[in-house]
C-alpha positions in Angstrom: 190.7 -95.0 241.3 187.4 -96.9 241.7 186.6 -95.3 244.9 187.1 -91.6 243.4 185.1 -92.3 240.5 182.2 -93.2 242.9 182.1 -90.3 244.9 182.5 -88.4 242.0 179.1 -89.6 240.5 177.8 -89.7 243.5 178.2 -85.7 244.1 177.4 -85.1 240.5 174.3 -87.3 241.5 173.4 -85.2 244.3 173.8 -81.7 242.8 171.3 -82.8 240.1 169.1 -84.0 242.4 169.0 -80.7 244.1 169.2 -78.8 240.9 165.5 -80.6 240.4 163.9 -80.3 243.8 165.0 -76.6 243.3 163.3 -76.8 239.6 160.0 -78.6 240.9 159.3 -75.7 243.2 159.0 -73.1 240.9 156.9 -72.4 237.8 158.3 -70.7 235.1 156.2 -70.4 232.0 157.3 -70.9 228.5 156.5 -67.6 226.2 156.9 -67.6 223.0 159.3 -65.0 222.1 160.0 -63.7 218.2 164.5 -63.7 218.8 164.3 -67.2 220.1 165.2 -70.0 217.2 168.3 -70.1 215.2 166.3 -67.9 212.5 164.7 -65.1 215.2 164.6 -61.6 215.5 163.1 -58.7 217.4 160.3 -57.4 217.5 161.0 -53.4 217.1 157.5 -52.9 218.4 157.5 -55.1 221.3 160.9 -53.7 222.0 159.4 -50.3 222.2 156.4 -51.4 224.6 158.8 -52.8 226.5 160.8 -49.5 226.7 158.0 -47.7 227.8 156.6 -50.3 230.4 160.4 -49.7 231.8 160.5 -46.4 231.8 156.6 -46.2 233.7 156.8 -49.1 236.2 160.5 -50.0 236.5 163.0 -46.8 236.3 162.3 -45.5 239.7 163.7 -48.2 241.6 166.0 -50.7 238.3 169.1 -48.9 236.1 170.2 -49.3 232.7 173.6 -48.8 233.5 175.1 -50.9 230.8 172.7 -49.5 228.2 173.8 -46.4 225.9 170.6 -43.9 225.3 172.1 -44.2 221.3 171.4 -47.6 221.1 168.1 -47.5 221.3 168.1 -45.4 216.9 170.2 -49.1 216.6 168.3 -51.0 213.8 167.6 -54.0 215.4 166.5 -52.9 218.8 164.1 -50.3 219.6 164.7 -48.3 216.4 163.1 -45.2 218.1 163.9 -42.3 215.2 167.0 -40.1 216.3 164.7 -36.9 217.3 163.0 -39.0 219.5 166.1 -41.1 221.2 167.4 -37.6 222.0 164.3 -36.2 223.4 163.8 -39.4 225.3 168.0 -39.1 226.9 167.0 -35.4 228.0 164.6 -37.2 230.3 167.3 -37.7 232.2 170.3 -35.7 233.8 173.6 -37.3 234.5 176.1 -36.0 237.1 179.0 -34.8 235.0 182.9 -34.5 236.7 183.9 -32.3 234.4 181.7 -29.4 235.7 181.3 -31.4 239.1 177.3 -30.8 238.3 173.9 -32.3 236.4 173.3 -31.8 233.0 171.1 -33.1 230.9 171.8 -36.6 229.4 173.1 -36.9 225.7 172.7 -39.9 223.3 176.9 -41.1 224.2 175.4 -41.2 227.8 174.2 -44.5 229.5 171.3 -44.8 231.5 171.9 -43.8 235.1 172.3 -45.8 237.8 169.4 -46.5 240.5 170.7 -46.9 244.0 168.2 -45.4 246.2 165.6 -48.6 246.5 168.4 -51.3 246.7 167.1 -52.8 243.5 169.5 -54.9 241.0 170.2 -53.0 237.9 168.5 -54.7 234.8 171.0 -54.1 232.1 172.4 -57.4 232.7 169.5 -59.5 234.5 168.1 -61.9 231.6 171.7 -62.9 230.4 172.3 -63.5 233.6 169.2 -65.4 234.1 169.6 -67.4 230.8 171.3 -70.9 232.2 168.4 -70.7 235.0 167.2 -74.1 233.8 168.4 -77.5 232.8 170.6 -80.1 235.0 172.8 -78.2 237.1 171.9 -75.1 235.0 173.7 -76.2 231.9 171.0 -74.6 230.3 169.7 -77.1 227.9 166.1 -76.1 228.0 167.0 -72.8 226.7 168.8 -74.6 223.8 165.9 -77.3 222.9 163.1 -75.3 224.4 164.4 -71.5 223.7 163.4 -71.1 227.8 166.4 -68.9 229.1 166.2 -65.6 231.0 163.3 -64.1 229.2 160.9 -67.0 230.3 162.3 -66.6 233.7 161.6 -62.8 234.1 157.9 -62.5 233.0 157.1 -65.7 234.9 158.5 -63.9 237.9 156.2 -60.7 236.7 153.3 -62.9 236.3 154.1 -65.3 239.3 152.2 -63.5 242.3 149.8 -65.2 244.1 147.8 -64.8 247.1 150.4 -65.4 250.4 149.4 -69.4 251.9 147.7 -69.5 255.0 151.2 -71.4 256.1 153.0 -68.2 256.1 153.6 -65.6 259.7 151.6 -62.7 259.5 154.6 -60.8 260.3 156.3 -62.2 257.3 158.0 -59.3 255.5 157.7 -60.6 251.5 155.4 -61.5 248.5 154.8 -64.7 247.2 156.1 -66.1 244.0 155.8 -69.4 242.5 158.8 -68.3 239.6 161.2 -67.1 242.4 163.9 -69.5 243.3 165.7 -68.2 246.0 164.1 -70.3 248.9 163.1 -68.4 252.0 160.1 -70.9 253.3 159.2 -70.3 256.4 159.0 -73.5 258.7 155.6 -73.3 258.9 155.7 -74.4 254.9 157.5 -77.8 255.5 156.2 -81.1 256.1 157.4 -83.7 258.1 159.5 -85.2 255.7 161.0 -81.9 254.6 159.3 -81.5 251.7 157.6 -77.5 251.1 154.2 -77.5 250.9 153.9 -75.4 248.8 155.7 -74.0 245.6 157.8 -71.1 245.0 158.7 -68.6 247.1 159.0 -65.0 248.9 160.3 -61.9 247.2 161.2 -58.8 248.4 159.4 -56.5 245.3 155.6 -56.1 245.3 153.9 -57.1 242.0 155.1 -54.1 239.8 152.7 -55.1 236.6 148.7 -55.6 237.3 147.6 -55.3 233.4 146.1 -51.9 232.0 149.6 -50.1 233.3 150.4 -49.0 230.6 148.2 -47.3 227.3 150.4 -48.4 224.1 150.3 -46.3 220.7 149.9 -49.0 218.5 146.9 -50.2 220.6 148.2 -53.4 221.5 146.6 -55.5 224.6 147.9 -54.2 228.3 147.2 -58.0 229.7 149.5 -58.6 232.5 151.2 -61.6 229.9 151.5 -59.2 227.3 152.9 -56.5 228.7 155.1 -58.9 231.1 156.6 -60.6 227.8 157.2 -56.7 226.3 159.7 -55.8 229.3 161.4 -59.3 229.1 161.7 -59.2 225.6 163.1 -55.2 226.3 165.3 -56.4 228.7 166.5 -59.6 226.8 167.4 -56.8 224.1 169.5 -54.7 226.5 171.8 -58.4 227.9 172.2 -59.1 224.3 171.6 -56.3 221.9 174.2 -58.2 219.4 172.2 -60.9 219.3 170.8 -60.7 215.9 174.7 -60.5 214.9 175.7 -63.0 216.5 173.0 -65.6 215.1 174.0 -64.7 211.4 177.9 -65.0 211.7 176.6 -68.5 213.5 174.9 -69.4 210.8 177.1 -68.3 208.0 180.2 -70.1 210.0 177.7 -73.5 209.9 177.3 -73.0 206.0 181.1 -72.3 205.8 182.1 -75.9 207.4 179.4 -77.8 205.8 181.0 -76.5 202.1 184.5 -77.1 203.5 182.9 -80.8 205.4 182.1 -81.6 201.3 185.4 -80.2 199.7 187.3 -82.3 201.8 185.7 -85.3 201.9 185.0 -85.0 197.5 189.2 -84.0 197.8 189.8 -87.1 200.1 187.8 -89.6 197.6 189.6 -88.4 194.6 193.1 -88.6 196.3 192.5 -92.4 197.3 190.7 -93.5 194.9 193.5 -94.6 192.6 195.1 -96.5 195.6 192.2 -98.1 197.0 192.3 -101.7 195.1 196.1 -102.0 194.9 197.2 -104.7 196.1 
């Protein structure tokens, strides 16, 4: 029994250990985003940037796929006024089975899917991205910290930096200090196996540079800015229920502390006649 318990701790001991080498060599950045907290929400402006920083730098080669072109007249996300959610769906066409054709897309439609560039579909990618940190990605920073899959993405956006001398010219890849996924050449490890440097290489060239993008509301097109926008966009599109979700939260905390009192006041004046008998 002993024996088992040691090994077990010993390989929980391990797995943390490598969860923080793998933590040390990155960088991601903590932004301050408006939904984080227990009291949050989105910002409908920010949300709209983002959409539009999507649909300029990102569409050709990431999907929506999971996304509904109606959501985006849902209060709480984008809010774009119905005329222009249905103007913005007829940007698209959708193949359609029943006429075995293209057609233009209508708000019940979801955003197509993008399969020519190999690139992940984002509908998903910051709720899948959201237990990124903490030991063996429990995800306690996002919890304490609010750092979760948001953080993650626009540290990747803003994460480029120039390739180290230590890396093959004929090395196919960009460097990132927010990517995790390894890929160090040999050249980038010491003698006591330790990399040399942090991060790592990615496959996509930096898609934001700053100025990308000219926003309506005149807002600032630095590369943070507008890297926190499409986060904060595609945070929306993992958890567009989010808001909902925080107030039945909190309105199911407020329900048990009322019932916590009721039952202890109930428990008191139940005993309390009993208590000194002898």
């Amino acid at each position: 029994m002993f024996r088992k318990l040691t090994l077990t701790a010993a390989t929980a001991l391990a797995l943390t250990t490598g969860q923080a080498i793998a933590e040390s060599e990155t960088h991601i950045e903590d932004f301050d985003f408006s939904f984080e907290g227990p009291f949050g929400s989105y910002d409908q402006m920010q949300l709209q940037r983002g959409l539009q920083i999507y649909t300029e730098n990102c569409s050709s080669c990431h999907g929506l796929e999971y996304v509904a072109f109606r959501t985006l007249h849902d209060e709480g996300g984008p809010a774009l006024p119905e005329d222009q959610m249905r103007a913005y769906a007829e940007f698209y066409e959708i193949y359609d089975p029943a006429i075995d054709d293209y057609r233009l897309a209508t708000p019940a439609d979801k955003f197509p899917a993008v399969t020519a560039a190999g690139a992940p579909d984002l509908s998903l990618m910051a709720k899948s991205r959201a237990g990124f940190h903490g030991p063996l990605g429990s995800g306690l920073n996002q919890l304490f910290k609010g750092m979760g899959g948001a953080e993650y993405i626009a540290s990747i956006l803003t994460g480029y930096e120039e390739t180290p001398e230590c890396a093959p010219e004929d090395f196919d890849g960009y460097y990132n200090v927010a990517f995790a996924a390894g890929g160090f050449p040999e050249e980038c490890i010491d003698d006591h196996g330790h990399h040399m440097v942090p991060g790592s290489w990615i496959g996509m060239p930096q898609p934001l540079w700053g100025d990308d993008v000219e926003f309506a509301d005149g807002h600032s097109t630095d590369i943070h800015h507008e890297a926190q926008d499409i986060a904060a966009f595609l945070m929306w599109t993992a958890e567009p229920k989010m808001m909902d979700r925080k107030h039945a939260g909190l309105a199911g905390v407020i329900l048990l502390i009322m019932l916590s009192v009721l039952l202890y006041l109930t428990n008191k004046r139940l005993w309390a006649p009993h208590k000194h008998k002898d």
